[in-house]
N, C-alpha and C positions, 0 to 999 in steps of 0.2 A: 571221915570224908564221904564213905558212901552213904552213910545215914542223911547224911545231909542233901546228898543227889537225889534220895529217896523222899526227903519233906518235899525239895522242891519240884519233883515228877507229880505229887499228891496235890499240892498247892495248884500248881498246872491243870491240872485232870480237872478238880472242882468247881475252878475259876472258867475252865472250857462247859464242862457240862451245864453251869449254871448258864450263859452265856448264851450258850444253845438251845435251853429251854425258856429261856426268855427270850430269843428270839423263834422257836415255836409261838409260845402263848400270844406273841405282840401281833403276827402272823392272823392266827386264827382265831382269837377275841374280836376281830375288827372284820372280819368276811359277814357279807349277809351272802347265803346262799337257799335255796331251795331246789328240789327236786319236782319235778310236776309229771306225778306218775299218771294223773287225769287230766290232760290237757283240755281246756273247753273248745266246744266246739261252736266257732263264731259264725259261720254259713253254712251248715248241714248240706245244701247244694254243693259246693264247690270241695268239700272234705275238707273245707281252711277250721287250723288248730288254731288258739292263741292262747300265750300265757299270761300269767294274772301279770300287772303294772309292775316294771322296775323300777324305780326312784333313784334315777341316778345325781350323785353333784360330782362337779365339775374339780377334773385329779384325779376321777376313780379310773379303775380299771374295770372291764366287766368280758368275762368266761364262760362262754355259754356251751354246754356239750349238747352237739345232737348228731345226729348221722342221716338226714331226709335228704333227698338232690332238691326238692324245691319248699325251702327257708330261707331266713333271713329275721335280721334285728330293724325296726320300723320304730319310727316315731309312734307314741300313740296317737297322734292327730292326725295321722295319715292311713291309720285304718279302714274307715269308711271308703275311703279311695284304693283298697286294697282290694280284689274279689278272685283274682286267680292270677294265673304262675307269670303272667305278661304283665300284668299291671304292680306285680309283689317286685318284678325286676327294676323297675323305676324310681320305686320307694327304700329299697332292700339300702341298709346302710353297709359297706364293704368292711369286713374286720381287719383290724393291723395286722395279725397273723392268724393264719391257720394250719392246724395239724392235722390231720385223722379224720377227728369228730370234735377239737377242739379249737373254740372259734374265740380271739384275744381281738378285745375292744379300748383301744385306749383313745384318751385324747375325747371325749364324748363330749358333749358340750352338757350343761345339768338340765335335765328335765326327765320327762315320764315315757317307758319306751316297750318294748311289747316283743315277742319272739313271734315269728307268724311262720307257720308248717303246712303247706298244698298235702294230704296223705291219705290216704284209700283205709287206714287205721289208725288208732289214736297214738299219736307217738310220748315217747317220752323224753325231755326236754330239760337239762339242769341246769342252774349258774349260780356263780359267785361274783362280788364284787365286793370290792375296799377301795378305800385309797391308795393308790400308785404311790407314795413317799413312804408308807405304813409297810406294805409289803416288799420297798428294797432293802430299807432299814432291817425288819424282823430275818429276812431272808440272808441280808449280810451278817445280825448278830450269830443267824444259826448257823451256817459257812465257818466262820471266825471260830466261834467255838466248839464246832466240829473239830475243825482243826487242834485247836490248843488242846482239847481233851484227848485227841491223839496223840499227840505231841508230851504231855503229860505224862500219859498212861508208857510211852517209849521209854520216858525218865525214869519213870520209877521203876520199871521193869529190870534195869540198865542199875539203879539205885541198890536195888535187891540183889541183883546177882553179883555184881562186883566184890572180888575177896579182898580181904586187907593184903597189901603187898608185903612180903615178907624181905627180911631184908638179904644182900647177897651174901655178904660176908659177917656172920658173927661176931665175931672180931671185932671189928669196924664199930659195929651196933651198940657194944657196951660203952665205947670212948661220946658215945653221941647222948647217953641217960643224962 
């Protein structure tokens, strides 16, 4: 019997782990991201940064990390109307959420869009983006199999230790061969 709590702790664990790493890879196969540890500088007057073109389509989600008080994500057609921190606030697209220093962009509509930085230094400026279905997906297989790989590993642990029950009465034990 415990051997057998033991296959199926192992079965468990495997079918978790895989699980899990396939939803890593499905995750992080599909992000375009960059870092722009050189952000250009688009007005040398006004200290405005900008980052190279994001090409976003429509579904994605897009993750922009920065930490400047005057940024923001801009149409790229709306650049040239962009020159400093009053005119960036008219343009400036609001993020669905933000944390810290990270700014969640859903719901985008698909086109070409830009990060713009007012800053006295060249800042540095990341993102990613995917698809929003690709990353609940990947994220739920890894959750899931997080889980079952725990779950698993509990069995078999439980598989392993478990003694064969010995029986009460001797006796008893021969009438039952």
């Amino acid at each position: 019997m415990r051997k057998k709590i033991a296959v199926i702790g192992l079965v468990i664990l495997i079918v978790g782990i895989a699980m899990a790493a396939g939803g890593y890879y499905e995750t992080t196969s599909v992000l375009s991201h960059d870092l722009h540890t050189t952000v250009k500088a688009y007005n040398t007057t006004d200290n405005e940064y900008i980052t190279g073109n994001m090409s976003i389509s429509s579904g994605y989600e897009l993750i922009v990390i920065s930490n400047y008080t005057h940024e923001g994500l801009i149409k790229s057609s709306d650049l040239s109307k962009v020159n400093n921190n009053t005119t960036l606030a008219h343009y400036v697209i609001t993020p669905t959420t933000s944390a810290a220093d990270d700014h969640v962009y859903t719901g985008l509509a698909a086109g070409t869009y830009l990060f713009v930085a007012f800053n006295t230094s060249t800042p540095v400026i990341g993102y990613e983006y995917a698809p929003l279905t690709t990353i609940e997906l990947g994220g739920a297989l890894l959750i899931i199999g997080a889980i079952a790989a725990f779950i698993g590993f509990i069995v078999l642990i439980v598989g392993l230790v478990l003694r064969k029950k010995e029986p009460k009465n001797p006796v008893e034990d021969t009438f039952n061969m």
